[in-house]
C-alpha positions in Angstrom: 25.6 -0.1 13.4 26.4 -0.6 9.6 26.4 -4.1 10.5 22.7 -4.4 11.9 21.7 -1.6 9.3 22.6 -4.4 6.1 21.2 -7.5 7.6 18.2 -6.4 9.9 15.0 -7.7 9.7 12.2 -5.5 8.7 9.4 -6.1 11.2 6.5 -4.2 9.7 5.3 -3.1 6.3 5.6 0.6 7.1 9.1 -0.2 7.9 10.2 -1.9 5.3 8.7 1.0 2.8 10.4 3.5 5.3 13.9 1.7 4.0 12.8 1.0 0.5 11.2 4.5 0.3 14.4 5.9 1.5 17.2 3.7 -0.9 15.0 4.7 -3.9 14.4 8.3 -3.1 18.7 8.0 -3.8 18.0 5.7 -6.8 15.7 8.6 -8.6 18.2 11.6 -7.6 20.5 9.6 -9.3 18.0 8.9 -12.0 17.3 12.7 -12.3 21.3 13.6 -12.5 22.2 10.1 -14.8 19.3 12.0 -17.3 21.0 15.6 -17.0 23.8 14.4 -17.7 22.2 12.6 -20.5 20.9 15.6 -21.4 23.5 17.5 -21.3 26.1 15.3 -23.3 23.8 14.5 -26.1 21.1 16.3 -25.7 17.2 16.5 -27.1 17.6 14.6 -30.4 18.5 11.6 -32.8 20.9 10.6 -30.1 18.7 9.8 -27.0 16.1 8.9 -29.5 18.4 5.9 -30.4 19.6 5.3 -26.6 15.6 4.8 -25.1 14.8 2.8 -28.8 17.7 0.8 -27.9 16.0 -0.5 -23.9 13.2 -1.7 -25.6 14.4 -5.6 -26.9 16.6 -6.1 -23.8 14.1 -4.9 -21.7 11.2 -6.9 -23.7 13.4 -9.8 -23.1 13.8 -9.5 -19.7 10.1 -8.2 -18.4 8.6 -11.3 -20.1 11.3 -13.9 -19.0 12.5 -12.6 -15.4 10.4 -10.6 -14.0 7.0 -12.6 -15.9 8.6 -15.7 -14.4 9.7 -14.6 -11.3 7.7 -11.4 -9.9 4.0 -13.4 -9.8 5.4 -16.5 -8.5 8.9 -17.3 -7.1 8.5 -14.8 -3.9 5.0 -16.8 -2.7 6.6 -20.2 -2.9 10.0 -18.8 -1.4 8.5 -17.2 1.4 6.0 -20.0 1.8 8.7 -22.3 2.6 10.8 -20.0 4.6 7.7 -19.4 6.5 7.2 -23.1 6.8 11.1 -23.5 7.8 11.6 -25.4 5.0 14.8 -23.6 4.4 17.1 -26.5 2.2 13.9 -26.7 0.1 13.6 -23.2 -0.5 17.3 -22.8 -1.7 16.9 -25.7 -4.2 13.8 -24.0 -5.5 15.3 -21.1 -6.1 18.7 -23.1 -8.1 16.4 -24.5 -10.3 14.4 -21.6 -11.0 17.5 -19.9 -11.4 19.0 -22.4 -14.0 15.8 -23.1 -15.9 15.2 -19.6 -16.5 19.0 -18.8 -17.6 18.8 -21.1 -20.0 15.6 -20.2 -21.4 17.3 -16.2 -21.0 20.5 -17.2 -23.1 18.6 -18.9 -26.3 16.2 -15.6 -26.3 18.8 -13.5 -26.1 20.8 -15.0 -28.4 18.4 -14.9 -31.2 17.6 -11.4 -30.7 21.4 -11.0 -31.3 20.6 -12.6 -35.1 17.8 -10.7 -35.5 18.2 -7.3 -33.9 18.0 -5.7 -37.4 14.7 -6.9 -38.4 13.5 -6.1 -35.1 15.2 -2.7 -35.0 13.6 -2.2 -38.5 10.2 -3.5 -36.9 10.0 -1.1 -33.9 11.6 1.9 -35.5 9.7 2.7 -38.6 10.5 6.5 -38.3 14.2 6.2 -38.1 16.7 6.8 -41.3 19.0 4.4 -42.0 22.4 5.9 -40.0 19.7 5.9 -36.9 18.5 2.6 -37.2 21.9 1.4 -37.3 22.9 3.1 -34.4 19.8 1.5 -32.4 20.9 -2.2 -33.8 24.7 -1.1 -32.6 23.4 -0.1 -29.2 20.5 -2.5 -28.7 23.3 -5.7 -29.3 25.2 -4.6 -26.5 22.9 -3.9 -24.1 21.5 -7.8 -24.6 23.6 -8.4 -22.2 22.1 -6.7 -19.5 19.0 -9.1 -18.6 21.9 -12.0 -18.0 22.9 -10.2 -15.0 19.0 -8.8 -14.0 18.1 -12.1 -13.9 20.6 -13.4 -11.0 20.0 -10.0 -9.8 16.2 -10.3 -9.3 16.6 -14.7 -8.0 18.9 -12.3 -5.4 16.7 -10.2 -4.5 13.5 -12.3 -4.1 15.5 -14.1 -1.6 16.5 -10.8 0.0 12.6 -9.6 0.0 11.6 -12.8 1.3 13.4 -13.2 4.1 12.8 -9.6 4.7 16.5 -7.9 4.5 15.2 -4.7 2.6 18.1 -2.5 2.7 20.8 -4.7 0.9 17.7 -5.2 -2.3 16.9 -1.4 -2.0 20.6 -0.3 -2.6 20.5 -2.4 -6.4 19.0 -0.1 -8.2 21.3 2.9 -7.0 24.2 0.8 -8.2 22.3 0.5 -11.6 21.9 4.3 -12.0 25.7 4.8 -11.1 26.7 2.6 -14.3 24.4 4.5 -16.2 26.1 7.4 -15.3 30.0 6.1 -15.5 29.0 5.2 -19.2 26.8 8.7 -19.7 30.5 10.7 -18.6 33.3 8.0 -19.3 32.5 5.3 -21.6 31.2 7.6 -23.9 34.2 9.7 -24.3 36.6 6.4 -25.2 33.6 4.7 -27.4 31.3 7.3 -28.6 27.5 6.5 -28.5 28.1 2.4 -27.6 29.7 4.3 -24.4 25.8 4.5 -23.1 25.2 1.0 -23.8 28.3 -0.5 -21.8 27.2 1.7 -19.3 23.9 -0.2 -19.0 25.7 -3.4 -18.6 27.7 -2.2 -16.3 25.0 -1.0 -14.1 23.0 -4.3 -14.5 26.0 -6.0 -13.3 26.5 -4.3 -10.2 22.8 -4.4 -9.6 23.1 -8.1 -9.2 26.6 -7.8 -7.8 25.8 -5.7 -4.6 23.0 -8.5 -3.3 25.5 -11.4 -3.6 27.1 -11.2 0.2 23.9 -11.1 1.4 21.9 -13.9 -0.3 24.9 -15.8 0.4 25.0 -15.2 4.1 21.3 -15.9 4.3 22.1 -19.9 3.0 21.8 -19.5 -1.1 24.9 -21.6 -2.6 24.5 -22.3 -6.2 23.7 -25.7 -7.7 23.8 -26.8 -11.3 19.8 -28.6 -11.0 17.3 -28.0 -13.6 14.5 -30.1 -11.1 11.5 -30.1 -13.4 9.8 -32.7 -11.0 10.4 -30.2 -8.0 6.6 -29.3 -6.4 7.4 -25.7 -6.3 8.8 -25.1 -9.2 5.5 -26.6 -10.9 3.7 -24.5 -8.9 5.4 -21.4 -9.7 5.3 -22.7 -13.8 1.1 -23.1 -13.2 1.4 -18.8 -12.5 4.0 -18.2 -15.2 2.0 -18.4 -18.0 -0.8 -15.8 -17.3 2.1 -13.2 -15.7 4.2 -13.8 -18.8 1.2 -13.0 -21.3 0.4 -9.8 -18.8 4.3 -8.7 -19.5 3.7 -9.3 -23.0 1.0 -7.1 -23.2 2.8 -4.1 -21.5 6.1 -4.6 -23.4 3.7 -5.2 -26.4 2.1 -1.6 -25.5 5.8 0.1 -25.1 7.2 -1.0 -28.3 3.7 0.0 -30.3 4.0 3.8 -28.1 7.9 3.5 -29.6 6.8 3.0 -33.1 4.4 5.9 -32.8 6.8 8.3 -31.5 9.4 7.6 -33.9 6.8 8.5 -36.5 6.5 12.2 -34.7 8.8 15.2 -34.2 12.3 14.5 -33.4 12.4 14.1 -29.5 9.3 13.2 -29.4 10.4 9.5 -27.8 13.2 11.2 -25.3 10.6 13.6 -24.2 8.1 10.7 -23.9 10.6 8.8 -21.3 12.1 12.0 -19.7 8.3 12.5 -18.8 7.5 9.3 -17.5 10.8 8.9 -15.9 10.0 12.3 -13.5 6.2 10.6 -12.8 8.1 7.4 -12.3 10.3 9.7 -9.0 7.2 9.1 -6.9 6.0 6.0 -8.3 9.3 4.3 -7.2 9.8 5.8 -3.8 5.6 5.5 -2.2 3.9 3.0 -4.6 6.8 0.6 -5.5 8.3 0.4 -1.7 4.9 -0.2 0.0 4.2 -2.6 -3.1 7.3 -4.5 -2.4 7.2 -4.6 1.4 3.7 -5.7 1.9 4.0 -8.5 -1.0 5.7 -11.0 1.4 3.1 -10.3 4.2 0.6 -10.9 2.0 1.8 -13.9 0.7 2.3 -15.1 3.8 -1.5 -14.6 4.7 -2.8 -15.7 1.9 -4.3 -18.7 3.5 -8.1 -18.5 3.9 -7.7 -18.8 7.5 -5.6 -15.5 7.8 -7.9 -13.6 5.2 -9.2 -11.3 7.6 -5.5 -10.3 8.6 -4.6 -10.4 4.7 -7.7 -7.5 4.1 -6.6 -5.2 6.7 -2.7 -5.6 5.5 -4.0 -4.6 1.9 -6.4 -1.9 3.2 -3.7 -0.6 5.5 -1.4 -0.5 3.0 -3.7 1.2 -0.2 -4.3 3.9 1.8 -0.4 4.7 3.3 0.2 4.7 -0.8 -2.7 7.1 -1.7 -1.4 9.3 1.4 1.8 10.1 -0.2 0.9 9.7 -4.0 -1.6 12.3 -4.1 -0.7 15.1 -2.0 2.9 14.7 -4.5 0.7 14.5 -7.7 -0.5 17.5 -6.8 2.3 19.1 -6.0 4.2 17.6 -8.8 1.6 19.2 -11.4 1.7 22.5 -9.5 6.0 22.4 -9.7 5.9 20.8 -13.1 7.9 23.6 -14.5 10.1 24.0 -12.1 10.6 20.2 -11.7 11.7 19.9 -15.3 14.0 22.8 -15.4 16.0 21.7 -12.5 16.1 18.0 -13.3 17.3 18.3 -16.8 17.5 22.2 -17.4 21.2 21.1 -19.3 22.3 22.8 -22.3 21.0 20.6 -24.6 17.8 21.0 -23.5 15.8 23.8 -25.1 12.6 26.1 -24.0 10.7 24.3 -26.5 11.7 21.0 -24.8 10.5 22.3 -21.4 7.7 23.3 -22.4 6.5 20.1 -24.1 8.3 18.0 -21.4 6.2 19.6 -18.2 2.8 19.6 -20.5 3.2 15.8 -21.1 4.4 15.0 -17.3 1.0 17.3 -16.4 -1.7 14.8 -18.3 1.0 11.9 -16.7 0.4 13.3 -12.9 -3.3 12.8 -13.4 -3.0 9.1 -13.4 -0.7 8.8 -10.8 -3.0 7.7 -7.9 -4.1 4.9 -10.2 -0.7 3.8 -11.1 0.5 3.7 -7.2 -2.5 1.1 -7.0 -1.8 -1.0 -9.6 1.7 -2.8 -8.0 0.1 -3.4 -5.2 -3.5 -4.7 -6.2 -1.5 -7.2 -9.0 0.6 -8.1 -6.0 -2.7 -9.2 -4.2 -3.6 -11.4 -6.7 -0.3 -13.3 -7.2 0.0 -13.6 -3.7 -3.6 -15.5 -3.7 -1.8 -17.5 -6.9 -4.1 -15.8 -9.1 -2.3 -14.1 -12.0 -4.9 -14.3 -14.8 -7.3 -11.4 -13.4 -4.3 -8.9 -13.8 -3.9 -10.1 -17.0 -6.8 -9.6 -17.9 -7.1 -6.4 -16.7 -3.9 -5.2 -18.1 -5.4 -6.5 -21.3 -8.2 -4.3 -21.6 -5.9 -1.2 -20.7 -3.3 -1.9 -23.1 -6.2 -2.2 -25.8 -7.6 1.1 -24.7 -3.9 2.7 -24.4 -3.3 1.8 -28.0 -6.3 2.8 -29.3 -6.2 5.8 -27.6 -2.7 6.3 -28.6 -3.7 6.1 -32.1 -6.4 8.6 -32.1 -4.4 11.6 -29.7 -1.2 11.1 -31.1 -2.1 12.5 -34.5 -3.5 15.5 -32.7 -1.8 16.2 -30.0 2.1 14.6 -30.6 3.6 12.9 -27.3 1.2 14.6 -24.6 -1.5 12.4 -26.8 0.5 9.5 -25.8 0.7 10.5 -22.3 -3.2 10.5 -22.4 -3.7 8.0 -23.7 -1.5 6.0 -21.0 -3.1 8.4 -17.9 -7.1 6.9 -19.1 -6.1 3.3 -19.5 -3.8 3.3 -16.1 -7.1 4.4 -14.3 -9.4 1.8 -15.9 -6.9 -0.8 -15.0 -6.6 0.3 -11.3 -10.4 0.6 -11.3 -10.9 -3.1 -12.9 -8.3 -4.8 -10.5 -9.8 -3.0 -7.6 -13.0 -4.1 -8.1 -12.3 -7.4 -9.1 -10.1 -8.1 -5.6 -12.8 -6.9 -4.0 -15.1 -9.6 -4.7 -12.2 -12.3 -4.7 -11.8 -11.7 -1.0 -15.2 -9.7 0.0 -12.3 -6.5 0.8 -15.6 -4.2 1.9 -13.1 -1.3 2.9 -14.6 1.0 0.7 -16.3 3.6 3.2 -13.0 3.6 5.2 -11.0 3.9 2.0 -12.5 6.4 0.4 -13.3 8.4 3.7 -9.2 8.8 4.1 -8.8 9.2 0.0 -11.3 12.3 1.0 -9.4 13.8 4.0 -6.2 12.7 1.9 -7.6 14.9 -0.9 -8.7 18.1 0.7 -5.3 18.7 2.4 -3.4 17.5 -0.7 -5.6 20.2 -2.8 -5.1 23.2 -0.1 -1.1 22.6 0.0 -1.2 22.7 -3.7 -2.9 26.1 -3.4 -0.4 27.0 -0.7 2.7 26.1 -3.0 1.2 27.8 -6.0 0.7 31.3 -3.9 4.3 31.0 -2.8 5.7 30.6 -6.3 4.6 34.0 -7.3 5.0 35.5 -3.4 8.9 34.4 -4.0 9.4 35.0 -7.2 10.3 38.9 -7.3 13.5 37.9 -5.0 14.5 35.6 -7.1 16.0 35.6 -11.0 14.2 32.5 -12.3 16.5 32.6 -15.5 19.0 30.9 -13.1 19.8 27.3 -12.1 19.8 28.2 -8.4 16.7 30.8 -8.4 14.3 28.1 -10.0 15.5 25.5 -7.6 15.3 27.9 -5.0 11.7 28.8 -6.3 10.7 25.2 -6.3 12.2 24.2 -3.0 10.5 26.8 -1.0 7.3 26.1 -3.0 7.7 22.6 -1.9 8.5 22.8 1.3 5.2 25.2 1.8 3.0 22.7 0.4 4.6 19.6 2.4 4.1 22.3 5.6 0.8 22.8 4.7 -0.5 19.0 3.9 1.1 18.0 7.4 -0.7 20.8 9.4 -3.5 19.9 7.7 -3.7 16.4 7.9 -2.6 16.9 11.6 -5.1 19.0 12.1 -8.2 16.4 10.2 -6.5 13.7 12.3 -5.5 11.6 9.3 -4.7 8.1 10.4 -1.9 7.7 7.9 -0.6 10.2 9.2 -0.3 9.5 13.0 1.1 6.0 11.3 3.6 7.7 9.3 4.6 9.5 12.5 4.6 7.4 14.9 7.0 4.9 12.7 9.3 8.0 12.1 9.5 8.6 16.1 9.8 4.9 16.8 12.8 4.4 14.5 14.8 8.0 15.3 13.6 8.0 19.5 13.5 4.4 19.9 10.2 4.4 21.9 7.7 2.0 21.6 4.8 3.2 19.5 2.3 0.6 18.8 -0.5 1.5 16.6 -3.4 -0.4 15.2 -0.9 -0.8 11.6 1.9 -2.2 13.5 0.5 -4.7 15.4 -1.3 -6.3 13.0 1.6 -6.7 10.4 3.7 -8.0 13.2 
């Protein structure tokens, strides 16, 4: 059973988000304890300041080397010649991608090592002297990290491409328990670096957990640098336009760093505490569906197969918009409780809560735009087209740091969380237009007739779980760990009652999809909807 469970095949999109859905619901419950924890060690202040300023050059390096490099284009060729049964070629694709990218990974890294001080310096403005040096301290270490993310992610594009979801989905679980050995060991034997080693830690068992599997699917490793190699030109023609759209975005984090270091101390924890609670959702519905249909769609990208390509993409917008809404509603209505329970530690004051659950409320409002975005990009690179999401991200980081700018001075971090929420929706707006006449999608009466139904029941179980948090409350003493969580649970589970009822009741096709995977995969009985054939 085990067995089967680590290398099976994933036979349909909804199945292979089921598994991916599943693995990172674990990842962000261990997300939400490595943060309390967090919390609860350090606390609210200088300290976590330093340990979020410190992710930002490693994890400029790596968006803009491994995942620019790899994310737009090494899964379309790789699953292109899998597909084709082209299986040796594949493998020496993905060595020389693998070298070549390494290399170009080591000198980067290594010259961020010289001049993590001036960068530090650069992206910190706000920070005293002791603080800044703790960030250099901190951000040296961790440059270590993308060296292992990059085999990691050559890993588990092979893993994703030959569709052996489970064994990829259980990396970033192992990344979260690093975190947290460093977050409760390391940093009792090192002091603050203790975080950082943690970080490397957890990169290197995110890589280390896919390596029996890539290796029993045929990946042995070969010193080649092939330059000449057709594929690897190919995937070098998509690189450049991807790496510019990571610049941007990293480009946009470290200018939202360098404002909230300028703004009340916490103001840059409470900023990523925030967008780490959105990001719970994000990585379990938008992420996993993302992920799972981006082979598929690569693998239709052909003009001959467009038609089957538009229904995959329709198919899978609206299983995203299904979950992501009625939980963005939700989520707003809970915010409170959410936040107490996930990092309600003793370090973390009233004051913090209550600017914590404001910013994750103007966050929430985006959300539905944000679920889009991963998988409308992924449409693009999977028709080799990476420029239109760079341009797109373009405009929105423009607007974000504009925006950012203007709100900030006003409003502190919720300002920044505005400004992120307007720009996430005028990117999701721009690349959903834009695919649409790239591939003449024409789904919008369908798509916005389920966003509708979708909607209405995600609306009424918000107005169900906001009557049960004041029909409950009187039983409970909210001062409490356990009587907030209780409140929130039952809350919760009212709402999620109420949307299914609801959306049995409107006869929602997602969810009769939803369903009838859930019943197929505990009953083993053959369902076959309309979804499932068509992705298989």
């Amino acid at each position: 059973m085990i067995k089967k469970l680590i290398n099976g095949k994933a036979r349909s999109i909804t199945a292979a988000a089921l598994v991916l859905g599943t693995a990172t619901l674990a990842s962000k419950l261990l997300g939400l304890l490595r943060n309390r924890i967090l919390v609860g060690e350090i606390g609210v202040g200088n300290e976590l300041d330093i340990y979020y300023a410190a992710f930002r050059i490693p994890d400029f390096i790596f968006n803009i080397v491994v995942f620019g490099a790899l994310s737009a284009g090494f899964i379309p060729v790789f699953s292109k010649l899998i597909f084709k049964e082209k299986k040796d070629r594949a493998f020496k694709t993905a060595n020389a991608t693998l070298n070549l990218v390494l290399i170009l990974l080591i000198i980067l890294c290594f010259i961020s090592v010289i001049f993590t001080k001036d960068l530090v310096n650069f992206i910190t403005p706000g920070f005293d002297g002791p603080k800044k040096e703790a960030t250099i301290e901190l951000t040296r270490i961790m440059l270590l990290s993308p060296l292992f993310l990059l085999l990691s992610s050559i890993f588990g594009g092979i893993l994703q491409s030959f569709k052996r979801f489970f064994v990829y989905s259980l990396s970033p679980i192992m990344y979260n328990v690093g975190i947290i050995i460093g977050a409760i060991y390391f940093v009792n034997w090192w002091g603050l670096p203790g975080l950082a080693w943690g970080v490397v830690l957890g990169s290197f068992l995110h890589f280390a957990i896919q390596i029996s599997t890539a290796r029993k699917l045929g990946f042995r490793y070969q010193f080649t640098t092939d330059t000449k190699n057709t594929e690897v030109k190919k995937m070098a023609q998509m690189v450049t336009p991807r790496l510019l759209t990571i610049v941007a975005t990293q480009f946009n984090l470290v200018i939202i760093t360098i404002i909230a270091s300028t703004l009340a101390i916490g103001s840059l924890a409470i900023f990523n505490l925030a967008n780490d609670l959105q990001s719970f959702p994000l990585g379990i519905f938008a992420i996993s569906f993302a992920v799972a249909s981006f082979p598929t769609l690569s693998a239709l990208s052909d003009k001959e197969n467009r038609g089957k390509f538009r229904a995959s993409l329709s198919s899978t917008a609206k299983q995203i918009l299904f979950f992501i809404i009625p939980v963005s509603v939700l989520l707003f209505v809970l915010r409170a409780q959410v936040v107490r329970v996930a990092l309600g530690a003793k370090g973390f004051t009233w004051e913090n809560t209550v600017l914590t659950f404001d910013t994750l409320g103007i966050f929430v409002l985006s959300l539905f735009a944000q679920a889009l975005i991963p998988l409308l990009a992924r449409s693009f690179w999977a028709l080799n087209d990476a420029k239109t999401p760079f341009i797109t991200s373009s405009i929105s980081v423009l607007i974000n740091l504009f925006l950012a700018f203007a709100l900030s001075k006003q409003y502190g971090v919720v300002g920044l969380a505005a400004s992120f929420s307007i720009s996430s929706i005028i990117n999701a707006l721009l690349l959903y237009y834009l695919i649409n006449k790239k591939i003449g999608f024409s789904c919008h009466n369908i798509i916005f007739r389920s966003a509708a139904k979708i909607s209405f029941s995600s609306v009424a179980a918000g107005f169900f779980a906001y009557v049960s948090l004041y029909l409950i409350e009187p039983f409970l003493n909210t001062r409490t760990f356990v009587g907030i969580f209780t409140q929130g649970l039952f809350a919760g589970s009212v709402g999620i009652t109420a949307y299914c009822l609801i959306s049995w009741k409107f006869k929602v096709e997602e969810f009769i999809v939803f369903k009838n995977s859930i019943q197929k995969r505990l009953f083993k009985t053959k369902i076959e909807t309309a979804e499932i054939i068509k992705e298989e």
